[in-house]
C-alpha positions in Angstrom: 6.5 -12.5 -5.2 7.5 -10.8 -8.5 10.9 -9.6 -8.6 11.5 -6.3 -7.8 13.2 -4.6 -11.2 11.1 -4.4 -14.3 13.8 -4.1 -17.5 13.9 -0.3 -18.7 13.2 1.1 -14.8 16.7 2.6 -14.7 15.8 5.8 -16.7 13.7 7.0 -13.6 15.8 6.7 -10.3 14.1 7.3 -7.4 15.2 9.1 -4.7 16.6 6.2 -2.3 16.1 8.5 1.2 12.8 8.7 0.5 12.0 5.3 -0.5 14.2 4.5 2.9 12.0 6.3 4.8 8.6 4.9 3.2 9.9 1.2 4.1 11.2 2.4 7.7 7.1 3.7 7.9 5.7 0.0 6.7 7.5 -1.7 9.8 5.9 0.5 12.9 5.7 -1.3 16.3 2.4 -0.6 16.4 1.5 -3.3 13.3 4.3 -5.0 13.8 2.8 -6.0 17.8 -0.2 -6.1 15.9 0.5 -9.0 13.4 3.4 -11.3 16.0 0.4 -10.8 18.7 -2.4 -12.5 16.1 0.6 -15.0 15.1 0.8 -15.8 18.9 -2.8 -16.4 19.9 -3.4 -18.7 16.6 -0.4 -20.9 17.7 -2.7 -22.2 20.6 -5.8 -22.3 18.5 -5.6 -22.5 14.9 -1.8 -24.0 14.5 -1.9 -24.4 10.7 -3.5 -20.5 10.0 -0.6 -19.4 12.7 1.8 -20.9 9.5 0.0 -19.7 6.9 0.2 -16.2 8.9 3.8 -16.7 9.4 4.2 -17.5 5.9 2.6 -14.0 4.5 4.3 -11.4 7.1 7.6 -12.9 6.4 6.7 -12.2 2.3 5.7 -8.9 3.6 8.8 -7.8 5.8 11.1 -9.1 3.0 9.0 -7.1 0.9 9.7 -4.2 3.0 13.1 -4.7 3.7 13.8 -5.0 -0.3 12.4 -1.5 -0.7 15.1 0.1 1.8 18.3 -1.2 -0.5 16.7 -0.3 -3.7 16.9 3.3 -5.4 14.9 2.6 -9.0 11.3 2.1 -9.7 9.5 -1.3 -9.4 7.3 -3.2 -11.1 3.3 -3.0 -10.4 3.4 -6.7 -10.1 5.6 -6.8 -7.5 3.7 -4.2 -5.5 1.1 -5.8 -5.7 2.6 -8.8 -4.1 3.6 -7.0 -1.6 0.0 -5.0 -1.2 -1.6 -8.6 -1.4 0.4 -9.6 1.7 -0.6 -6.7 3.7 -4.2 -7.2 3.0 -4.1 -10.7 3.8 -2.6 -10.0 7.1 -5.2 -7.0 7.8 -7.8 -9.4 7.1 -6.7 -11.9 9.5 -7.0 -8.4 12.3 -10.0 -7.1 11.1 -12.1 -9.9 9.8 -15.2 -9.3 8.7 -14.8 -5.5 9.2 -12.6 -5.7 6.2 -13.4 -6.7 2.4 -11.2 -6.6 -0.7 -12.0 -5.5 -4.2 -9.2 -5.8 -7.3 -9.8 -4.2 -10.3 -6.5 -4.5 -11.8 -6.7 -4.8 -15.4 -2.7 -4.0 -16.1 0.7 -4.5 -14.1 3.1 -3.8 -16.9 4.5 -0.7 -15.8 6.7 0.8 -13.0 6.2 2.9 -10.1 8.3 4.5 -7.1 8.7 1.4 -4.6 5.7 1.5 -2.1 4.0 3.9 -3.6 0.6 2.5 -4.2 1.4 0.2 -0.8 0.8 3.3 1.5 -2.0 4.6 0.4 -3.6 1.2 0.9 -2.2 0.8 4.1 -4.0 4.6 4.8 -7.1 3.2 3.5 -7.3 0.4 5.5 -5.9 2.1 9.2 -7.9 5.0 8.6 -10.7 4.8 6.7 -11.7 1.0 7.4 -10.6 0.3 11.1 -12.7 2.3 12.9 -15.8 1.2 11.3 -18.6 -1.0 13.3 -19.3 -2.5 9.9 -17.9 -3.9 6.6 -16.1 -1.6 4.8 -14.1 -2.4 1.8 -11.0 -1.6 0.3 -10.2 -1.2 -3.6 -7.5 -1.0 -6.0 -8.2 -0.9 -9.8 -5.4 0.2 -12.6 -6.7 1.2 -16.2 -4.9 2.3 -19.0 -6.0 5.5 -20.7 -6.1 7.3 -23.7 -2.8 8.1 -24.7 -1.4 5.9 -22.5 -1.6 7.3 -19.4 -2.3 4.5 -16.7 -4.6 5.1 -13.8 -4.2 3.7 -10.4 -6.8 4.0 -7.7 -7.3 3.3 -4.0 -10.5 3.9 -2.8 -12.7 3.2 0.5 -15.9 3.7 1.7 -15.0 4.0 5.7 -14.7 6.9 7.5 -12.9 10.6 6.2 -8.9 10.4 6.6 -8.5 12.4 9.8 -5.7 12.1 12.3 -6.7 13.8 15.6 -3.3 13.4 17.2 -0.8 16.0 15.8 2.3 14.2 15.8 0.7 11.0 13.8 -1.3 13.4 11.7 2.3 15.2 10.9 3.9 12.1 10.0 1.0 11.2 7.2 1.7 14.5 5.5 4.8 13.8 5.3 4.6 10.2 3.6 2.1 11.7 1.3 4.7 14.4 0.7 7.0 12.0 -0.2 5.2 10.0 -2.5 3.5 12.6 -4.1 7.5 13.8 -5.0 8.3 10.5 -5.6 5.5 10.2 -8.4 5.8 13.6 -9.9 9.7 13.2 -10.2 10.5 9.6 -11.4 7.4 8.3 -12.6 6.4 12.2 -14.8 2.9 11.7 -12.8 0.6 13.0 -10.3 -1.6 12.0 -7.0 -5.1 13.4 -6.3 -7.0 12.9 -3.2 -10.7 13.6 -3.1 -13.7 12.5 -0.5 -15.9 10.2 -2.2 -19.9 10.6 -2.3 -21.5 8.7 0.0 -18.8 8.5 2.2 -15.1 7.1 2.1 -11.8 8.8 0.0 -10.1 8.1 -3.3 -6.5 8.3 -4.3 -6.0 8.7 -7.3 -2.4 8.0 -9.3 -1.9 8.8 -13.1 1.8 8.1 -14.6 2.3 8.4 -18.3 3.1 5.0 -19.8 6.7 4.7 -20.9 
């Protein structure tokens, strides 16, 4: 995994409670049960994978665990080491249920820690789980005229909707945060909309620095 600074990110701090309580989000029981339960079953059938499994949620929690002590803006690249792990880890859950596009043309810029991480991790829990089919996951990055870069998340599972209140609460308020988080320290914006045919996009523009 990348390191965590890009050179230059120190003009946009971040504010570090917020990024606190993004990471705190990333390491639920509920996943966490999820992943050591998978890691347990495989050590009886598939020893090797079980390493291989180990290997990736230990990148992933350090990952995490980085993010907590940190109060500047990363680098894309080492998101997206960070959103490779979780992916990988999903896949081993979901299997076939799950499939990955990247479309990610740049990773010379910065962005608020985690950022682009939750909103894949909201793709994939609620969009993509529920599904009694393939659904697929994608994350592309452009850069645009005038140097504006483009970051999207998209899937084509089911609508983002939380029936229980209390978890449905807690999602606004992560998107709360990063939505602040992008507006304030990375002079950008994020844009949710259902996609045709099914499935929602989220869409983040930064200007480039």
């Amino acid at each position: 995994m990348s390191s965590f600074f890009s050179r230059g990110s120190t003009a946009k701090n971040v504010v570090s409670e917020d990024n606190r309580t993004l990471a705190i989000n990333r390491l639920k029981p509920h996943f966490l049960n999820n992943i050591l339960s998978t890691i347990y079953y495989l050590c009886d059938s598939d020893p090797q994978k079980a390493q291989t499994v180990t290997a990736t949620f230990s990148e992933y929690l350090l990952g995490a665990l980085e993010a907590l002590k940190k109060d500047d803006l990363a680098s894309f690249s080492w998101e997206m080491g960070l959103i490779r792990s979780y992916l990988s880890l999903e896949k081993i859950r979901l299997d076939d249920k799950l499939a990955i596009d990247y479309d990610v043309d740049i990773t010379d810029f910065n962005i608020p820690p985690l950022s682009v991480l939750f909103l894949v991790e909201d793709a994939v829990k609620r969009g993509i789980s529920g599904l009694n089919k393939t659904g697929t996951v994608k994350i592309s990055t452009r850069r645009l005229a005038g140097g504006v870069i483009q970051i999207k998340v998209c899937d084509d599972g089911n609508p983002h909707e939380e029936p229980n209140p209390q978890k449905a609460e807690e999602i606004k308020k992560d998107y709360e945060i990063v939505r602040k988080l992008i507006q304030q320290n990375a002079d950008g914006e994020l844009n949710i909309s259902k996609r045709e045919g099914g499935g929602t996009e989220a869409t983040i523009t930064i200007s480039a620095e």
